[in-house]
Structures are given as structure tokens and as C-alpha cells.
C-alpha positions as CSV (number, residue, x, y, z in Angstrom):
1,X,33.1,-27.7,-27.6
2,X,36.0,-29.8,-26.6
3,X,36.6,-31.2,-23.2
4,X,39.5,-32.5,-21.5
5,X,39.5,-35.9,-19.8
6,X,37.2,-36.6,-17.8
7,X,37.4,-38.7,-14.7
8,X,36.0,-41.8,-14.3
9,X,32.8,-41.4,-12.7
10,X,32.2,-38.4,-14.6
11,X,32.6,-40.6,-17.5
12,X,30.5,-43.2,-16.5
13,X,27.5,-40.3,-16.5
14,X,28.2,-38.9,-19.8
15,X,29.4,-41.8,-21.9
16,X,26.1,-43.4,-22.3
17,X,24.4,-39.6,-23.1
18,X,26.7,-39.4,-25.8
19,X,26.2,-40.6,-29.1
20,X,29.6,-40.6,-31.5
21,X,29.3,-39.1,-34.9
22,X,31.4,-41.0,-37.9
23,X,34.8,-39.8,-38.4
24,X,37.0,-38.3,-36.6
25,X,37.4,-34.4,-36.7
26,X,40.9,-32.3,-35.8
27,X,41.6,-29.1,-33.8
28,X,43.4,-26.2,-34.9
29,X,46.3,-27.5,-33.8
30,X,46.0,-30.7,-35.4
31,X,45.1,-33.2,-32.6
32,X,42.1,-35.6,-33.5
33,X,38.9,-36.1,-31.4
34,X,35.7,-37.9,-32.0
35,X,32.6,-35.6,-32.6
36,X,29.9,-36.7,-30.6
37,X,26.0,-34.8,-29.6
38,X,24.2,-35.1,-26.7
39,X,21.4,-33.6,-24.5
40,X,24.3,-33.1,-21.5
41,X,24.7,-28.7,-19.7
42,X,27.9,-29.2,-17.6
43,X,28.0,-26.6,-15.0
44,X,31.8,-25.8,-15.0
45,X,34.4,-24.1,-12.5
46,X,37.0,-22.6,-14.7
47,X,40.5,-22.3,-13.4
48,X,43.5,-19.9,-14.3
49,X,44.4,-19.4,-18.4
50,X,47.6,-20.1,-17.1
51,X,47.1,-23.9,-15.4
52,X,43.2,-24.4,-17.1
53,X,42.1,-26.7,-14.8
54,X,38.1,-26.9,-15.4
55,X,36.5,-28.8,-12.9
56,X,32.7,-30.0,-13.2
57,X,30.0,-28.8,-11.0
58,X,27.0,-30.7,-12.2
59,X,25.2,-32.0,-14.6
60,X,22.0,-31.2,-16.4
């Protein structure tokens, strides 16, 4: 699953849970991310297809 930016405290949570895999892997459309696995459930608040805004809840 891919996830937009996070803020920066959010980011300080999740960072450290994350652990990067090598490579770099590339959506459909051709934009580039860094796989990564984690123990991390995001409870999630989904906005509008039209603005997808997804703002987190909590996490697990």
C-alpha cells in the first residue's frame, strides 16, 4: 500500500517501525517509492475521490 506524505510527527512514529527493502519499486504510473515492511495498522479517515485527503486516526 502506498501512502502519501506524512506529517512530521506522524513521521517521527512510523519511520523508526519501518524497515526499507533494497531497491526502489515504481507505480503504475511510473513514479518511484521505496518498499518498506512494518508491524504498523493505521486507522484512516478517507476523504472525497475527488480531493483524497486521508487523514490518520491512530496507530496500532
Amino acid at each position: 500500500m502506498l501512502s502519501q506524505r506524512l506529517t512530521t510527527t506522524l513521521a517521527s512514529v512510523v519511520g523508526p517501525r519501518l524497515v526499507p527493502k533494497t531497491g526502489r519499486a515504481f507505480t503504475k504510473a511510473g513514479d518511484t517509492y521505496t518498499p518498506a515492511r512494518g508491524d504498523i495498522v493505521v486507522e484512516v479517515v478517507a476523504g472525497t475521490p475527488r480531493h483524497a485527503v486521508v487523514t490518520a486516526v491512530r496507530l496500532r
